[in-house]
C-alpha positions as CSV (number, residue, x, y, z in Angstrom):
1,X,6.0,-18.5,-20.3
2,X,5.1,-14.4,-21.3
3,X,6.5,-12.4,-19.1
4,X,4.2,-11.2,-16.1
5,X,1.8,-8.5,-16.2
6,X,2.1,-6.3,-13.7
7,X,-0.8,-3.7,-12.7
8,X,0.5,-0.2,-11.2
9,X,-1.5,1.7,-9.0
10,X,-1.5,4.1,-5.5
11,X,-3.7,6.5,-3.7
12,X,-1.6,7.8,-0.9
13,X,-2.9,10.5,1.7
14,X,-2.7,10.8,5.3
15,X,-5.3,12.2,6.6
16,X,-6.7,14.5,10.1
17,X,-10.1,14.8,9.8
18,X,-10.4,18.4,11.7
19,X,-8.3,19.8,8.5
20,X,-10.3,21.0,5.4
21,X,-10.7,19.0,2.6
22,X,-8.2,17.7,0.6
23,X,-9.1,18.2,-3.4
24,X,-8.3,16.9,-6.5
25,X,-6.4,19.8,-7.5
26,X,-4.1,19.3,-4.7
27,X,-3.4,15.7,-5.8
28,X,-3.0,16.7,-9.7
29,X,-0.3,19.7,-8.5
30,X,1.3,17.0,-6.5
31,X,1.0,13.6,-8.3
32,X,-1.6,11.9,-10.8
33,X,-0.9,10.2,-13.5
34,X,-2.3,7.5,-14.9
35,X,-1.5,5.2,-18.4
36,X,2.0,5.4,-20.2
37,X,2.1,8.9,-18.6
38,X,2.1,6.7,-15.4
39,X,4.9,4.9,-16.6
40,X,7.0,8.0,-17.7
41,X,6.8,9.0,-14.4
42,X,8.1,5.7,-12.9
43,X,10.9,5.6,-15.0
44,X,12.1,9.3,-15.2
45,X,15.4,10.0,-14.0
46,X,14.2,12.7,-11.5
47,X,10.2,10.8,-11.0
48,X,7.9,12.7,-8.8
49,X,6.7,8.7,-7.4
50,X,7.3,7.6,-3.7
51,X,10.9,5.5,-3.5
52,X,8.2,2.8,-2.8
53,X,7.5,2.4,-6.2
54,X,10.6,2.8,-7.7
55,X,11.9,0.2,-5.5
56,X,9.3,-1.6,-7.0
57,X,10.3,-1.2,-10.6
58,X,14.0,-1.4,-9.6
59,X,13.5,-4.8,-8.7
60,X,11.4,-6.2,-10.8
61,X,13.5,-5.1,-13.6
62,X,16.2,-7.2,-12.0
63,X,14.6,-10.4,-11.5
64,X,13.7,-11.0,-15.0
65,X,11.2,-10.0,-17.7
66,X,7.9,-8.5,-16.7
67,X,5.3,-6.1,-18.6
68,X,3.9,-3.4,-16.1
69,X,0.4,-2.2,-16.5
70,X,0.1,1.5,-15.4
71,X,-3.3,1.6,-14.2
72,X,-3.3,5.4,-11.9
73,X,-2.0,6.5,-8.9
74,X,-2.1,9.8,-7.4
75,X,-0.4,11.0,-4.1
76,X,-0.9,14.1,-2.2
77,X,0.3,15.5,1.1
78,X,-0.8,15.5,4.4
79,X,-4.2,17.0,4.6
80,X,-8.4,16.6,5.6
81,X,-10.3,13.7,4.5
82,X,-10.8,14.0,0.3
83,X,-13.4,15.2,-1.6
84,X,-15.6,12.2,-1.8
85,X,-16.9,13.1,-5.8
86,X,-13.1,13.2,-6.7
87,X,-12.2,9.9,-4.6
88,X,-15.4,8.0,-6.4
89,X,-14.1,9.4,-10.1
90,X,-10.7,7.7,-9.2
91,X,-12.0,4.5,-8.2
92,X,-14.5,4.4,-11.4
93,X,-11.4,5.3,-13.4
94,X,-8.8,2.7,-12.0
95,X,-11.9,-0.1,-11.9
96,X,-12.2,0.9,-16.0
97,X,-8.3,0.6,-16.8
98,X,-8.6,-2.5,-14.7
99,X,-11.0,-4.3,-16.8
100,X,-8.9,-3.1,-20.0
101,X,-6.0,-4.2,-18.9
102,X,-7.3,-7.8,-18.0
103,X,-6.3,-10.5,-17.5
104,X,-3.2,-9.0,-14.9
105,X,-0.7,-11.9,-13.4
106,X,-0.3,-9.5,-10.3
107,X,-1.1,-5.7,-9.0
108,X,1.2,-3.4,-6.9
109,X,-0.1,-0.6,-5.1
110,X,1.5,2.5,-3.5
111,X,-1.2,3.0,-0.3
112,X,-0.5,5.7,2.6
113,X,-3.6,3.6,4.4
114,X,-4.7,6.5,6.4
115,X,-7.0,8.2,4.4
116,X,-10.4,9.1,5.0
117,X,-13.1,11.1,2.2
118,X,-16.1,13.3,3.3
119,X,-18.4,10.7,3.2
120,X,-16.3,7.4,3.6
121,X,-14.2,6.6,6.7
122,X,-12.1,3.7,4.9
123,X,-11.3,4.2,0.6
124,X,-7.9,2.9,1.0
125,X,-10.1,-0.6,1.9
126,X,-12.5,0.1,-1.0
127,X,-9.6,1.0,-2.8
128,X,-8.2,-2.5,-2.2
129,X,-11.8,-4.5,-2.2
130,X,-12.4,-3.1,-6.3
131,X,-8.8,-4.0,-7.3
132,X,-9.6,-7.3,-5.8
133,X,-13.0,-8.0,-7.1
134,X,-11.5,-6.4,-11.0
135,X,-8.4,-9.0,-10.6
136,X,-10.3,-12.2,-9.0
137,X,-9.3,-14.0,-6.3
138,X,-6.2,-16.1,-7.4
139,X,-4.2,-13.0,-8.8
140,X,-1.3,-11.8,-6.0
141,X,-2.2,-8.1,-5.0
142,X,1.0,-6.6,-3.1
143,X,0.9,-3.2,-1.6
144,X,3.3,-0.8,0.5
145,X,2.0,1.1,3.2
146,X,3.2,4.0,5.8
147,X,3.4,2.2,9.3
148,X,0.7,4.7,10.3
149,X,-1.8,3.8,8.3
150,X,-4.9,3.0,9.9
151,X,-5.6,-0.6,9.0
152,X,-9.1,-2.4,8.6
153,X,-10.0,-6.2,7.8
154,X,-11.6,-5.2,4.5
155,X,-7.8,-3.4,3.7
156,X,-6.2,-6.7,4.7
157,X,-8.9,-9.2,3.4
158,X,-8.2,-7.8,-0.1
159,X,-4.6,-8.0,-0.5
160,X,-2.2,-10.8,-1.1
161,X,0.6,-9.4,0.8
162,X,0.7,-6.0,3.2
163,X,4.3,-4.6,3.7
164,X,4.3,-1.4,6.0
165,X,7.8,0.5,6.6
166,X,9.8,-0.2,9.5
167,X,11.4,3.5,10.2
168,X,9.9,6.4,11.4
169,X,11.5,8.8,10.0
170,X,11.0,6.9,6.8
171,X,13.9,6.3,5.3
172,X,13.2,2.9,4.1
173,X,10.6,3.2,1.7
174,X,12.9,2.8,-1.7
175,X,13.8,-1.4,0.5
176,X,10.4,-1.7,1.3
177,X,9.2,-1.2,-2.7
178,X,12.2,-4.0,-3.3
179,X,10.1,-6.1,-0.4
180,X,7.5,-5.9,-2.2
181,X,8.7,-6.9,-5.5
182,X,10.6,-10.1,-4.4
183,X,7.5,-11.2,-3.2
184,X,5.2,-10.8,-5.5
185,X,7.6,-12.5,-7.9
186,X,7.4,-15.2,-5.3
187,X,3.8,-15.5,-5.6
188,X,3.8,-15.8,-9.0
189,X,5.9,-19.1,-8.8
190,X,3.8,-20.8,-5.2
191,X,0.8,-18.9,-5.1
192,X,-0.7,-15.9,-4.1
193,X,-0.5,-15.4,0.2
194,X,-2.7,-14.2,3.0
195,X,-2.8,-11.4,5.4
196,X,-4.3,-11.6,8.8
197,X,-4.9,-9.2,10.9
198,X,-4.9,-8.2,15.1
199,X,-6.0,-5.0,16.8
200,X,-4.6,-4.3,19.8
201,X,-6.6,-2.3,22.3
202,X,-4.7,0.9,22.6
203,X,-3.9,3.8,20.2
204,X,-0.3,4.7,21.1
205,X,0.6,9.0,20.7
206,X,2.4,10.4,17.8
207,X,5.2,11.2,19.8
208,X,5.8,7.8,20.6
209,X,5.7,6.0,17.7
210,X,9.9,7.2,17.1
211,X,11.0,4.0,15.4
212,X,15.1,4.0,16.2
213,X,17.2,1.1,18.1
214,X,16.5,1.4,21.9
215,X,12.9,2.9,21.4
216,X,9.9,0.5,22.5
217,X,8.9,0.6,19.4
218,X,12.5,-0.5,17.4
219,X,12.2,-3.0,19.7
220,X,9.2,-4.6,18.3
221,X,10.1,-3.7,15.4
222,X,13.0,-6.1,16.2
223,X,11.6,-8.7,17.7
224,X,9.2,-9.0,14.8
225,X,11.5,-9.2,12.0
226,X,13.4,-12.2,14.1
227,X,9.9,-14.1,12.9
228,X,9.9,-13.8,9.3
229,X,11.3,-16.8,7.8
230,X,9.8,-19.9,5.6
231,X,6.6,-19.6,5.1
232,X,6.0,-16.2,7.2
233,X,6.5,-13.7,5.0
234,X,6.4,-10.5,6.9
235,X,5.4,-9.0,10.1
236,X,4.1,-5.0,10.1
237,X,3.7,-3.1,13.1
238,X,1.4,0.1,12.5
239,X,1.0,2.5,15.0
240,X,-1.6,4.7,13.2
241,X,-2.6,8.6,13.2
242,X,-5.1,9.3,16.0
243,X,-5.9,12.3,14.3
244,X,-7.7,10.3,11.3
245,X,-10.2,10.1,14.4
246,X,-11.9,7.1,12.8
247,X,-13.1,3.0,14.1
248,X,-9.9,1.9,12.3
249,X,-7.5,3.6,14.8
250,X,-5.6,1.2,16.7
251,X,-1.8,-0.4,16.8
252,X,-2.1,-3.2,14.0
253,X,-0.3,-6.3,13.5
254,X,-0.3,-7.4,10.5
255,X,1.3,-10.7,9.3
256,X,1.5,-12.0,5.8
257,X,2.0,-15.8,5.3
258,X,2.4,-18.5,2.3
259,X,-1.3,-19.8,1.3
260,X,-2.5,-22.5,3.9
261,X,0.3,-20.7,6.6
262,X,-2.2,-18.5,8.3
């Protein structure tokens, strides 16, 4: 068999919607690069990328051959809800180097999850609906997301496999990009996966989402990972930023699973 093609992508912003707007200079003095530039970046010694990603690469590269695609991905920091001309020229874009790059075996994407635009309350799920209808339904889309993102159906009905972090601070990012590879490499052997998705009715403080062993919530943290096993691939807990001020708000459990396992 060739080895797998791998599509690269990200959009990453958190976002409070009482902040001004974030633009697209701020994202291209932080991070956006698209193409073999893309790939440069991934692979520099000193890369600009979230550890998510080069977890990502690091252990791909380890368990066997594999082609990656860089498609785009741009990252900024915290900020107000982008600039929705800039956010639609970024989706046209990554839709076009899509559709070059077809056919893909699989996509990983570098997601915050939080972000809002000026006239959209949920790209990171229109983000994840176009990669899905560029790539078709079979082909294993894996992202990475902070565990406050702000998490809607349409995010989760898109993707193949939804891996949030587990600290707060986030230190684990770098494992969670390694997460992320091992199963999408799984899913090119059994299948692509499914994500489901539960809202639970309360939106807990930012101050209480402190993720360390003792806290309520390292303890469900805990108790979650004691589940994953077989054919349940992973459990994320996402607490969410209130300040995003949006319908998607909400604590989030999110559970990936083998095809058939949901």
């Amino acid at each position: 068999m060739n080895p797998p093609r791998i599509g690269l992508a990200g959009f990453f912003l958190e976002a409070n919607r009482f902040a001004p707007p974030t633009t697209g200079a701020q994202f291209a003095s932080a991070l956006d690069r698209a193409g073999e530039d893309l790939l440069a970046e991934l692979r520099a010694p000193a890369s600009r990328a979230l550890p998510d990603s080069l977890g990502f690469m690091t252990a791909m590269d380890a368990g066997g051959p594999w082609t990656p695609v860089p498609l785009r991905l741009a990252a900024t920091y915290p900020g107000g809800p982008v600039e929705q001309p800039w956010f639609d020229a970024f989706i046209a874009d990554l839709e076009r180097r899509l559709r070059e790059a077809a056919p893909l075996d699989g996509v990983f994407v570098s997601s915050h999850g939080a972000a809002l635009a000026t006239s959209d309350a949920d790209p990171d799920g229109l983000l994840f609906e176009r990669i899905r209808a560029c790539v078709g339904p079979g082909v294993p889309v894996v992202a990475v997301l902070d565990l406050h993102t702000n998490v809607s159906r349409r995010m989760t009905d898109a993707l193949s496999a939804f891996v949030a972090y587990r600290t707060n601070p986030h230190v684990d990012l770098r494992e969670r990009g390694e997460e992320a590879a091992a199963l999408l490499r799984r899913m090119l052997r059994e299948g692509a996966g499914e994500v489901a998705l539960v809202k639970l009715p309360f939106l807990p403080a930012s101050t209480d989402q402190l993720i360390a062993p003792g806290t309520p919530y390292g303890r469900l943290v805990e108790r979650a990972q004691q589940r994953v096993g077989g054919k349940l691939l992973n459990v994320s807990l996402c607490g969410g930023i209130p300040l995003a001020d949006s319908a998607k708000c909400g604590f989030s459990v999110v559970v990936t699973a083998a095809r058939g396992e949901r």
